[in-house]
C-alpha positions in Angstrom: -4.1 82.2 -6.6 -3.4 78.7 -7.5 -3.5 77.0 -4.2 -6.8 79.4 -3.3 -8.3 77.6 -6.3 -7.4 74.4 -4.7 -9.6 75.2 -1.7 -12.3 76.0 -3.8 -12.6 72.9 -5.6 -12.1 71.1 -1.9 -15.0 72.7 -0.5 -17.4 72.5 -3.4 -16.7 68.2 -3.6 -17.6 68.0 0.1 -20.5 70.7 0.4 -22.2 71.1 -2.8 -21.6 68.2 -4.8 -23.4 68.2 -8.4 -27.3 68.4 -8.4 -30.9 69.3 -9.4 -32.4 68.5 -6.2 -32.8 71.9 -5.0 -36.3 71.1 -3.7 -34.9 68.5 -1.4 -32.0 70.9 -0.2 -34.7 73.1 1.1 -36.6 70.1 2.8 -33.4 69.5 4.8 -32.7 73.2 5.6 -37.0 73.7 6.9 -36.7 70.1 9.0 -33.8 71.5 11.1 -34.8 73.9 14.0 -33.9 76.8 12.6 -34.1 79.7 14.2 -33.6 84.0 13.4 -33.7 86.6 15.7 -33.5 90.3 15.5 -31.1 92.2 17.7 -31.5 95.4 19.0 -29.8 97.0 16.2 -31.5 95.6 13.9 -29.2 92.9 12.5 -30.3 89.1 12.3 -29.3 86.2 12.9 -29.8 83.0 12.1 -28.7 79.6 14.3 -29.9 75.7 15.2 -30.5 74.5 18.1 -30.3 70.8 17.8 -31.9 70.2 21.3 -31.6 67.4 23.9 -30.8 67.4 27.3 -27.1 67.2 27.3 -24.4 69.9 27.6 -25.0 73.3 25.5 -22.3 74.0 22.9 -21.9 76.8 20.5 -20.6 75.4 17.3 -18.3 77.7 15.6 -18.7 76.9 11.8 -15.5 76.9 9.2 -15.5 79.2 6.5 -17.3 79.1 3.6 -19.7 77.6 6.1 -23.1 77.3 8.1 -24.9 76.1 11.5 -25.7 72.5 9.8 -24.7 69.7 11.6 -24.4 66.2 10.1 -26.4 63.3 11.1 -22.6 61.9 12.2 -21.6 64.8 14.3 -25.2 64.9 15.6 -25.3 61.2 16.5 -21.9 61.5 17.9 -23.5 64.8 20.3 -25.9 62.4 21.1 -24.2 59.9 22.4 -21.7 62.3 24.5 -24.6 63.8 26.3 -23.8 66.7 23.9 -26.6 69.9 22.8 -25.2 71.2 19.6 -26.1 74.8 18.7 -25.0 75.9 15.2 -24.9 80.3 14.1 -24.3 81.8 11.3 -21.7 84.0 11.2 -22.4 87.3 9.5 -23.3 87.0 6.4 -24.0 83.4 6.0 -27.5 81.7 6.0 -29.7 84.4 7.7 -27.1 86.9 9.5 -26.8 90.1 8.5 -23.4 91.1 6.8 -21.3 93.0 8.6 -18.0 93.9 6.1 -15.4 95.7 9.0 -16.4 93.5 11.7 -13.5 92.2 13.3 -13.6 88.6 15.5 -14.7 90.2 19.2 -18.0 91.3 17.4 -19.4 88.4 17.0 -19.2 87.4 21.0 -22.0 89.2 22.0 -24.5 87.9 19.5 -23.4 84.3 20.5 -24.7 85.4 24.4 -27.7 87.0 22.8 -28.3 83.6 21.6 -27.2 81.6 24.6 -29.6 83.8 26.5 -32.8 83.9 24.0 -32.6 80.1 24.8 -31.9 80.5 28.5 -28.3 79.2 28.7 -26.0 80.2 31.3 -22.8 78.3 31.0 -21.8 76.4 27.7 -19.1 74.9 26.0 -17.9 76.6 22.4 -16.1 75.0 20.1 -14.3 76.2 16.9 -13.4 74.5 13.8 -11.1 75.3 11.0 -11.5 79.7 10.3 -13.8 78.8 13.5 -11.5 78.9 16.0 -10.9 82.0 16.9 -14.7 82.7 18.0 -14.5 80.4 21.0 -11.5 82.2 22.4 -13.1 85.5 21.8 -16.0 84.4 24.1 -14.0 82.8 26.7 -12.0 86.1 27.0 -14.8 88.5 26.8 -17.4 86.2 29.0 -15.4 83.8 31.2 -18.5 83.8 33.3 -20.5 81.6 30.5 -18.1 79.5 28.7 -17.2 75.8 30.6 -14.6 75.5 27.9 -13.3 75.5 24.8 -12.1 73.4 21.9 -9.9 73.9 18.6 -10.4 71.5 15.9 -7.8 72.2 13.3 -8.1 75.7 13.9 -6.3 78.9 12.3 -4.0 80.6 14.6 -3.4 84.2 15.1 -2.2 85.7 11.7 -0.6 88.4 13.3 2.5 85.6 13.2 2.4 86.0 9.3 4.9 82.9 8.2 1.5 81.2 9.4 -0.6 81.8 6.4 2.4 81.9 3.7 1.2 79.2 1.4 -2.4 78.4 3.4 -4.7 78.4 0.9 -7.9 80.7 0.4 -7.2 83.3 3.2 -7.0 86.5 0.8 -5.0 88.2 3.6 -2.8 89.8 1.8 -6.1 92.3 0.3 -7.2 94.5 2.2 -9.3 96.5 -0.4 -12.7 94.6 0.2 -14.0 94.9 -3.6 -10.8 92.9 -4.9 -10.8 90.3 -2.3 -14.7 89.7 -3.4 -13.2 89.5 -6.9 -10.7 86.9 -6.2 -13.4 84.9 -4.2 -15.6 84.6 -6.8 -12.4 83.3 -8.8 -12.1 80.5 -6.5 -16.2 80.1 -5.7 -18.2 81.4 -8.2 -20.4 84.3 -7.4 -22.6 81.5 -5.4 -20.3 78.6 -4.6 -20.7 76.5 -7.6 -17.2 77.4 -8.9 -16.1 78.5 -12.2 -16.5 76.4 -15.3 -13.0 76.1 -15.5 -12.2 74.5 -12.0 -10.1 71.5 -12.6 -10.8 70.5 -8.8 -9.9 66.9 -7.4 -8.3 64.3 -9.3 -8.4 60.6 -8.2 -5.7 57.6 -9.2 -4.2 55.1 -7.6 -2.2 57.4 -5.4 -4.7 58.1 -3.8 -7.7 61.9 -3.9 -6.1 65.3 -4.7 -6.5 68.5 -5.3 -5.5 69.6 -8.5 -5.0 73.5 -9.1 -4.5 73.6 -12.6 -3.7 71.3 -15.6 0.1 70.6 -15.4 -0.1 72.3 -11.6 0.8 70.5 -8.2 -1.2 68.2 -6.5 -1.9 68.3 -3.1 -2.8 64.5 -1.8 -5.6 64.3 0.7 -4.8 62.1 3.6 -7.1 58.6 3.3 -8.9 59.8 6.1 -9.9 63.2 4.7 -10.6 61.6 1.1 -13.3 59.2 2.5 -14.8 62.0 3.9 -15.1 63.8 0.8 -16.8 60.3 -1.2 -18.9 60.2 1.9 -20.4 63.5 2.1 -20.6 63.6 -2.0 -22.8 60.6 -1.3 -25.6 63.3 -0.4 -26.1 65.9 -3.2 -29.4 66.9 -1.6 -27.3 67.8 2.1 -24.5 69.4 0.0 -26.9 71.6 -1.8 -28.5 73.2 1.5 -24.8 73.8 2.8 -24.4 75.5 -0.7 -27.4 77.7 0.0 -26.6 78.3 3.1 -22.8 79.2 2.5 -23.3 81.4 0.2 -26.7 83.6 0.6 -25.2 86.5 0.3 -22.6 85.3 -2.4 -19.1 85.2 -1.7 -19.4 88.1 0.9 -19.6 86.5 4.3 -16.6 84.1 3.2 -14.7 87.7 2.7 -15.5 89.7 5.4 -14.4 86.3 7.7 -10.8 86.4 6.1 -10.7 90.2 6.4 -11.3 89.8 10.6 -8.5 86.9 10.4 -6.0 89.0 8.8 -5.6 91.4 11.3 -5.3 89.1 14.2 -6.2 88.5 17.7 -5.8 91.8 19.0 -9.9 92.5 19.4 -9.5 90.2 22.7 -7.5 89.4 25.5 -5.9 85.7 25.4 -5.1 86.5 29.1 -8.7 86.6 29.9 -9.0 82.6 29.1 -9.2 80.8 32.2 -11.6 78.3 31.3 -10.0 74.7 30.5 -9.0 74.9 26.2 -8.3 72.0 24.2 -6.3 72.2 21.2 -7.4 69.2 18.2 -5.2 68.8 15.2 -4.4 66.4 12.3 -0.7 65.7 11.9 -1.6 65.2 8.1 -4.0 68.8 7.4 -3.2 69.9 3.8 -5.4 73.1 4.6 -4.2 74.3 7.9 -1.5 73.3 9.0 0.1 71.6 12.2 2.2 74.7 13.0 -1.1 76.2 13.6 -1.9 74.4 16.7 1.5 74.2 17.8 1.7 78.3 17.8 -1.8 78.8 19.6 -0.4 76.2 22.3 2.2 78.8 22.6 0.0 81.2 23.1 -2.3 79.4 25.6 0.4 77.7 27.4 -2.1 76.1 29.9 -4.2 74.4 26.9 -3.8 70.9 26.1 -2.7 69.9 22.8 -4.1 67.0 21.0 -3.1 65.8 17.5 -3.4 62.9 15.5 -1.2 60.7 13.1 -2.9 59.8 9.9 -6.1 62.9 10.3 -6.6 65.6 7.8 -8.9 68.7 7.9 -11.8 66.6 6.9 -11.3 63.9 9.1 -11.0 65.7 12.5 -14.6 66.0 13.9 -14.5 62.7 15.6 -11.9 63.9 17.4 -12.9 67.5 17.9 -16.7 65.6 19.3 -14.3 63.9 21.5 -13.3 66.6 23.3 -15.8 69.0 23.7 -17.3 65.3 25.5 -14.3 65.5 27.6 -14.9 68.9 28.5 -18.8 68.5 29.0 -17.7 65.7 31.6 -14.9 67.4 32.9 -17.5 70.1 33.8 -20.4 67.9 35.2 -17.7 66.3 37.7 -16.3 69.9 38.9 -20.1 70.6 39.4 -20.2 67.5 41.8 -17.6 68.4 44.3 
């Protein structure tokens, strides 16, 4: 579990740096427009819309992860004529867990959102353990989504020499009590990590992540390490992610690998006719290139994108890019 240990030290640096501001992390959760609705069944669920009058797009969060946007991303959306709407996935922030879900469940909660807002057509977009939502819509609505886009997303796992040596997946556990075990190993019970952790480790070659004393290194790309001093520039915006991330402990984060690990099956890939393109960084330490290169395989009609130089971290410029690409793409087809 060395290399999962790695992840959890990466995710802690960039989302819930070190501090005592937890007042302040709950400021900057209360000044977003957040948002929970109840479903019919009685599950909740929790999402932002960040509003304007651009093109709707359902933001498909990483895992651990949450519907906040950064004040980057957000000014990026802006400026792309781009409205960002962030949900929590089942058991993160405000949604109920669901433990045996697999990835076609969550589709029709993203329409009950679309449509509790009065959205027809959108674009979704998928980052990182994200990216398989997007598709799942597209298949099982291609009447509501414009397009989609894949920022250095996971790939089916039913093609297992994908995950061999990823990082943090627990797909190997099916028993749901030990892979909440191991998470907490990597986490903590509530994302702060054990006390152990070594985490990153910073010389003149550059940021890594460093599993153990004595253990590998893996070097972050320049490009993802800025990213990480950047965002551990705001404890207060780290802490709310924390909070956020892990509300219901380390749960949500395992019943999201649990849906990975058994594939794509729960939708049709067929069923995508909507225009899909595929974002990568030629240098991601966490998931790698071969990822995008297999889903291309998949969705022969997508267009692949990557990017010398880009990490995991580093990507949402790129990933912004495209879904304004899209959003353009769809305002012109409206036109004709």
């Amino acid at each position: 579990m060395a290399a999962e240990r790695r992840v959890g030290a990466l995710w802690r640096h960039i989302s819930c740096p070190a501090t005592t501001g937890g007042a302040a992390a709950a400021d900057n959760v209360s000044a977003l427009l957040d948002q929970v609705m109840r479903l019919d069944d009685g599950r909740t669920v929790s999402y932002s819309d960040y509003g304007g009058g651009g093109t709707p797009v359902i933001w498909c969060h990483g895992g651990p992860g949450n519907k906040i946007q950064t004040p980057a991303a957000l000014k990026s959306a802006a400026t792309l004529g781009l409205r960002l709407i962030g949900i929590d996935r089942p058991g993160y922030g405000g949604s109920s867990l669901e433990p045996h879900r697999c990835i076609a469940d969550w589709a029709p909660v993203a329409i009950a959102v679309a449509d509790a807002l009065g959205i027809a057509g959108f674009l979704a977009v998928g980052v990182s353990t994200g990216g398989p939502y997007p598709l799942a819509l597209a298949s099982l609505y291609p009447e509501r989504v414009m397009g989609v886009v894949l920022g250095c997303a996971i790939s089916d796992f039913t093609n297992t020499k994908l995950f061999d040596g990823m990082p943090g997946m627990l797909l190997g556990l099916l028993d749901r009590d030990a892979a909440i075990a191991e998470a907490i190993k990597m986490f903590g019970e509530d994302g702060r990590g054990p006390p152990d952790e070594p985490g990153l480790s910073h010389s003149a070659g550059g940021t890594a992540l460093k599993d153990r004393p004595g253990g590998d290194d893996v070097l972050l790309p320049p490009a993802d390490a800025a990213v990480v001093a950047e965002q551990a520039a705001d404890p207060a915006a780290g802490e709310a992610k924390r909070l956020l991330s892990f509300a219901n402990g380390v749960e949500g984060y395992v019943d999201d690998r649990r849906a990975d690990a058994v594939g794509w099956g729960s939708f049709d890939l067929g069923k995508v006719v909507c225009p899909v393109i595929i974002v990568h960084g030629e240098d991601d330490p966490i998931v790698p290139l071969e990822n995008a290169h297999y889903t291309k395989s998949l969705l022969p009609q997508a267009e692949l994108r990557t990017f010398a130089g880009l990490g995991h971290l580093s990507i949402g410029g790129r990933t912004m890019g495209a879904a304004g690409d899209l959003a353009a793409q769809a305002k012109s087809d409206s036109l004709r």
